[in-house]
N, C-alpha and C positions, 0 to 999 in steps of 0.2 A: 603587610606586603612581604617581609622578609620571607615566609612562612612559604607561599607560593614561589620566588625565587629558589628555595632550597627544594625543590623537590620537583626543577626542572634541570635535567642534565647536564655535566660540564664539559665542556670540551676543549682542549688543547689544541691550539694551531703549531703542528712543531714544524720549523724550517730550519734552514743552515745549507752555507757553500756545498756545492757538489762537492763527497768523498769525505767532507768532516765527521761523520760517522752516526747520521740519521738513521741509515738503514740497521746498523749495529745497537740501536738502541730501541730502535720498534722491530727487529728479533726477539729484542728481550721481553718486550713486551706483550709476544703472540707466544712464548716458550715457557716463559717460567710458568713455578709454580704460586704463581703472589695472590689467590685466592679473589678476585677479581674479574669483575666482567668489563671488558672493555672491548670498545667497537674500534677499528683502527682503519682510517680511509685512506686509501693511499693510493700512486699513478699508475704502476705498474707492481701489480704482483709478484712477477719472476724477478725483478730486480730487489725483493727483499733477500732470495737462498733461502726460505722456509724451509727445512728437511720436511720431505714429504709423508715421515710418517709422523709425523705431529698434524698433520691436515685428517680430519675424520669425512667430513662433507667437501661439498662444494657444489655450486648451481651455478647459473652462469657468470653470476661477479661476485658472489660472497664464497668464503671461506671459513668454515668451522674447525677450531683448530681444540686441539685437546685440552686447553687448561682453561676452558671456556669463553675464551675470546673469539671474536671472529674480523676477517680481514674482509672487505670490498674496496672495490678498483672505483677511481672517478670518472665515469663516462663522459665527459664534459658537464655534467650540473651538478654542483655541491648539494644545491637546494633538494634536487630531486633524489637525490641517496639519502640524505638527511632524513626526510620524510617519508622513504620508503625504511631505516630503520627504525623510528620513530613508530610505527605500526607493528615491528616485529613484538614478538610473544615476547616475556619476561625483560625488563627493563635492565639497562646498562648503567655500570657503574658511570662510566665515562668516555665519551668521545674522541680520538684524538685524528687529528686531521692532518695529514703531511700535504706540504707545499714541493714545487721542483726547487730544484738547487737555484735555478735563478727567478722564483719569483718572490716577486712584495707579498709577505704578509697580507700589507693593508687590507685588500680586496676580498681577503676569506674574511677578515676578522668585520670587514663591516658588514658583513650576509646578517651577522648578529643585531647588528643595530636594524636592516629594512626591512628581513625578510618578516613580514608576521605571522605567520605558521612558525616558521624555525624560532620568532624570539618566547612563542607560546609553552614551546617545549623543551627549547635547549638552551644554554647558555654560554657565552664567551667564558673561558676561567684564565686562558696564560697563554701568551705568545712565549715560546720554549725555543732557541735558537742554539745548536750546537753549531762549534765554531773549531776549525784547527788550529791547536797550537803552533805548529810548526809553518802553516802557510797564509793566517789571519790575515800575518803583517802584510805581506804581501797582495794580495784579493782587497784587502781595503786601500790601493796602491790601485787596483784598474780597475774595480768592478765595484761599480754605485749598488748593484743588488745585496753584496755582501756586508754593505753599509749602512744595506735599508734592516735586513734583518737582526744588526747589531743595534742599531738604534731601537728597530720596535720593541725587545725583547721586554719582559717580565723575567726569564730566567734565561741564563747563559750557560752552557754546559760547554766549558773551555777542555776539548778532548784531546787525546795525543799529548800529555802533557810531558811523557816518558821520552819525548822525540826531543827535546828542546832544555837549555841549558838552563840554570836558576836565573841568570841575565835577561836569556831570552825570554822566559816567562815571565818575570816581573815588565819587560818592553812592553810583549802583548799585552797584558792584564793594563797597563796604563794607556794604551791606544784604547783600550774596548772602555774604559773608564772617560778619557777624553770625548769619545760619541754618547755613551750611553751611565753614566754614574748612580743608576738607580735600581740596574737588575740588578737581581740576586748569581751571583756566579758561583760556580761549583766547578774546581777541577778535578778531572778525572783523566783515567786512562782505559782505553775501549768501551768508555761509554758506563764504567760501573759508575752509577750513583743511583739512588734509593728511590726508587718509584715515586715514594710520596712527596718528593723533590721537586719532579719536573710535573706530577698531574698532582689534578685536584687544588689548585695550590691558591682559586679565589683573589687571583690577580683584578679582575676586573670586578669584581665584586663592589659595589658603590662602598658598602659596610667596611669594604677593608683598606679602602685606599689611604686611610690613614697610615698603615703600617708603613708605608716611605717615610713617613715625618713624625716629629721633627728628630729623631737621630739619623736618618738618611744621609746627612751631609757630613756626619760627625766620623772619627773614626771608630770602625768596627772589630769585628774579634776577628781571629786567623783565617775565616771564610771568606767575611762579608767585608772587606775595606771599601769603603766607597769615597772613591776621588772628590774634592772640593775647590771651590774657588782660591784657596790659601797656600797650596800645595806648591812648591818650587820644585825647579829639577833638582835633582841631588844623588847621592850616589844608590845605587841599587840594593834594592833592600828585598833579599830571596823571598818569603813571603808577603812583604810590604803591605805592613799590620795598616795601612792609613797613618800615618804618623810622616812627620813631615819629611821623612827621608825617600817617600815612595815618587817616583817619574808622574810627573803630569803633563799629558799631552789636551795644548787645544783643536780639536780638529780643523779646518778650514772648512769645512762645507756643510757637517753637520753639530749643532749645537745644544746643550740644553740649558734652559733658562730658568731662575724658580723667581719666583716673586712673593713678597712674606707685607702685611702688613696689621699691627696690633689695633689700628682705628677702622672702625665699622665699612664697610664698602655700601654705597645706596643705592642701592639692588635696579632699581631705576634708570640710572647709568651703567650697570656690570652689567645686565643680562643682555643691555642691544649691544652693549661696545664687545662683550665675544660672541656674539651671533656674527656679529659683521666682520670680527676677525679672522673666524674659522670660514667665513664664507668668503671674504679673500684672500683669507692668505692659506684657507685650507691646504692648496697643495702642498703646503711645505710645511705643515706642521702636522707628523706623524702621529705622534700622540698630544691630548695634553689633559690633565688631570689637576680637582684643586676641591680645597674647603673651604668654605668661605663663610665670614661671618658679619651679616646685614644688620644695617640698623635698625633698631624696635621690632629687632627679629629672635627671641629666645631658643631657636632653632637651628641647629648648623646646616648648609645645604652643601650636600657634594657636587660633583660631576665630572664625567669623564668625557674624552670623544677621541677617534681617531677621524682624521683627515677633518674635511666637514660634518662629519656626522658627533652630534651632543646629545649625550642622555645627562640629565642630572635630579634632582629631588630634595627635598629635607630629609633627612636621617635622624635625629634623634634632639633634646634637647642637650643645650650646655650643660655641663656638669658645673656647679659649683666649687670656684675656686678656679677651673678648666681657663687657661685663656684662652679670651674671645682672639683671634688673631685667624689671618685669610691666610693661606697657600697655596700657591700654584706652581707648576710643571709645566714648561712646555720644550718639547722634544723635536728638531725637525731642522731639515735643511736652506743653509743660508736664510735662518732669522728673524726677521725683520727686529734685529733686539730693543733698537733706543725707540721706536712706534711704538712698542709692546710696552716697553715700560712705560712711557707716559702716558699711555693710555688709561692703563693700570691705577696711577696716581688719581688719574681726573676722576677717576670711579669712588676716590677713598672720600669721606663724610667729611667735611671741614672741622 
């Protein structure tokens, strides 16, 4: 199976507040020279500033631009641009799909999960959310959109970092940790950071969901600090390596939850008790992701899902030695935490 996954196309959902510096960063991506075919969808053309002498073609919604990318506008159906590039001549490296400043993710990323035309040929890879440093704080303050996109992310491209004080960016970086403690964040300033960063990056890939865990929680190097349950307030720490001197904020509305257990789950009870969870309490749980290891089952099964929507499988056998041990993620607004967990428990094998 992997074999056929790899050799359907990636695509990028990149979103982020209006003015955080989206358009600045799919510039780069229709300009350089990074040796790359990439399709890049996006709402309004004129609203990127593409100099026009990098544009070679154009027909009525595509754009061919010199370093052989090309641009198209979304006429209101994702689906139907999809599979009208899907048929173009010579294949793309990668997809990348801009959202407006104020919409949810969700809704693109789940085209991936329904559509079957589009899941036959392309593939979800990373919800990419640039965020500004200087106005996060604030936007997560009155606008639940900027909240949703901090939450969904896979990767965070914390921009404008040049605008804001060591204080004030260690604040942000702990607000976006409080919603979200499991992307990958990158600061930058005017949007440099390295292509292979924010695409390509097999966020949703069943195979790699492992890569959150189990140091996810732990602290990481000068990049990647990932807030945890343990973390107290304390004084500001300019980088804030993850070490207990970094801010941790809990959010009040949105949450994430992980759930760990080393005795077998009896597959019998987990698989209806999160069907019924995502199917009531989908609305408010963004994402959620987990490994899971069943009884009299020498096989690990993943799965992932956003909203209501579950893909999941067996993935490979235990390794020897490997503990057998379950985890889960789940990401999303106001909860339902202590249902969730005992849920969870009644699932685990006596």
């Amino acid at each position: 199976m992997p074999e056929l996954t790899s050799r359907k196309i990636p695509v990028t959902v990149l979103t982020g507040y209006l003015g955080a510096g989206k358009t600045t960063l799919l510039n780069r991506i229709l300009s350089e020279n990074h040796g790359k075919k990439y399709a890049v969808i996006v709402n309004e053309f004129g609203e990127i500033g593409i100099d026009n002498d990098l544009i070679i073609g154009a027909d009525e919604e595509i754009f061919e631009m010199n370093n052989g990318c090309i641009c198209c506008t979304v006429r209101g159906d994702l689906v139907r641009i999809l599979g009208g590039l899907m048929k173009r001549k010579g294949k793309f490296d990668a997809i990348i799909v801009e959202t407006t400043g104020l919409a949810d993710p969700a809704p693109v990323a789940q085209t991936f999960f329904v559509d079957e035309d589009v899941q036959k040929n392309a593939r979800l890879d990373a919800v990419v959310t640039v965020a500004d440093a200087k106005w996060l704080s604030d936007r997560l303050k009155d606008a639940p959109e900027a909240k949703n996109q901090i939450a969904f992310a896979d990767v965070i491209v914390l921009n404008k970092t040049d605008l804001v004080t060591k204080a004030e960016l260690a604040e942000v970086e702990a607000r976006i940790r409080g919603i979200n403690p499991y992307a990958k964040l990158h600061r930058t300033e005017r949007c440099q950071v390295a292509l292979s960063d924010v695409l390509e990056r097999g966020a949703f890939d069943l195979d790699r969901i492992l890569e959150l865990e189990p140091e996810f929680l732990d602290a990481g190097d000068d990049h990647d600090h990932h807030g945890h349950d343990h973390h107290h307030d304390g004084h500001d720490h300019g980088h804030g390596h993850g070490h207990g001197g970094m801010k941790h904020y809990h959010d009040e509305e949105m949450q994430s939850l992980s759930l760990r257990s080393n005795k077998p789950l009896d597959p019998t009870k987990f698989m209806p008790w999160l069907q019924n969870l995502v199917a009531s309490e989908g609305q408010k749980i963004l994402r959620s992701k987990g490994i899971l290891a069943f009884s009299d089952d020498d096989d690990r099964y993943v799965f992932q899902g956003v909203h209501m929507m579950l893909e999941g499988d067996h993935q490979r056998a235990w390794k020897d030695g490997e503990p057998r041990e379950s985890r889960l993620i789940f990401i999303g607004r106001e909860l339902p935490e202590q249902t969730i967990r005992d849920g969870f428990e009644r699932c685990i094998t006596a």
